[in-house]
N, C-alpha and C positions, 0 to 999 in steps of 0.2 A: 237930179230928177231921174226916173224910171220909167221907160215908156210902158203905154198903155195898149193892150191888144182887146181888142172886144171880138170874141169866136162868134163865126157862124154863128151859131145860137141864139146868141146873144143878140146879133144884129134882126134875126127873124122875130124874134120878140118883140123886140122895138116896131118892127114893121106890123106888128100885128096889132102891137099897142095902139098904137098911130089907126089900123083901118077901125080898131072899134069906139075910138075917141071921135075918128072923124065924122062917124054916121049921127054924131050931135053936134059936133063944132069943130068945121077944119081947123079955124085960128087956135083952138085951143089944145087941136091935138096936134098942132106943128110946134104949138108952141112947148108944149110938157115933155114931147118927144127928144125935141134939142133941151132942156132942163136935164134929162135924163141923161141923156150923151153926156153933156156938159159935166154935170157930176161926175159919170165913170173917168170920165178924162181928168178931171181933176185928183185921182187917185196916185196922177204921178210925185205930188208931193203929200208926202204924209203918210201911204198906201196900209201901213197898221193902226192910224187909229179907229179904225171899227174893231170889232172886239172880232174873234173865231167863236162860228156859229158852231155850237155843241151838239146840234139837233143832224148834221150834216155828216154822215160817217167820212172818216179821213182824217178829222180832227184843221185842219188848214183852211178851209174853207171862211170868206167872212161876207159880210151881208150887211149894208145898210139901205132907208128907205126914202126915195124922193117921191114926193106926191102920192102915195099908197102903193108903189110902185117898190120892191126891192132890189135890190143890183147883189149880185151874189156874183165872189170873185175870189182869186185866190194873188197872194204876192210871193214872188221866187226870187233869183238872188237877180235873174235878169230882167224881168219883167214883172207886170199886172196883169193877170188874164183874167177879165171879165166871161161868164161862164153861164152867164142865165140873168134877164131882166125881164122877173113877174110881179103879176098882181103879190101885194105883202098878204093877203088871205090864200093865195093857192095853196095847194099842198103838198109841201117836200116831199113827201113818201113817191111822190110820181115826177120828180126833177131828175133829170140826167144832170150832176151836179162834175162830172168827170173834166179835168183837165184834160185840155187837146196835146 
C-alpha cells in the first residue's frame, strides 16, 4: 500500500463541500463528505486505476468521481497526493491542479 496525502486544497474543498450540502441537510452532507474522504483514501490500493486526465496539462494528473464530486490526484513513486476535490461540472481552466 501507498499512503495517501490530501493537500491543503483539497481539504478546503471538502470543507466547503460540506457547508454547502449542509445548508440542505447536515446528515447528508457529513455523510457524502466522509464518502469522499473515504474514496481518496482508498487510492492507497490500486492508485492507477483511473485513467490520466488529458484535459489537465502535465500529462500525470488523474481524476475520478464520487457523488458528482471529482477527486483530482496525482500518484509518485512515494505517495498519492490528492490535489483538488470539486464539483465534476467546475471548470479546469480555473483549477490550481499543481503538486505541493
Amino acid at each position: 500500500m501507498i499512503p495517501v496525502y490530501i493537500t491543503e486544497s483539497a481539504l478546503g474543498d471538502i470543507g466547503r463541500l460540506w457547508d454547502e450540502l449542509a445548508g440542505l441537510n447536515v446528515d447528508a452532507a457529513s455523510r457524502i463528505a466522509a464518502e469522499v474522504v473515504e474514496a481518496a483514501l482508498s487510492l492507497r490500493e490500486f492508485p492507477e486505476r483511473h485513467p490520466v486526465e488529458d484535459r489537465v496539462p502535465g500529462g500525470r494528473c488523474r481524476r475520478f468521481t464520487v457523488h458528482s464530486v471529482s477527486i483530482f490526484y496525482v500518484v509518485t513513486d512515494a505517495q498519492v497526493e490528492v490535489l483538488r476535490v470539486v464539483s465534476a461540472a467546475a471548470d479546469m481552466s480555473t483549477l490550481d491542479l499543481r503538486p505541493s
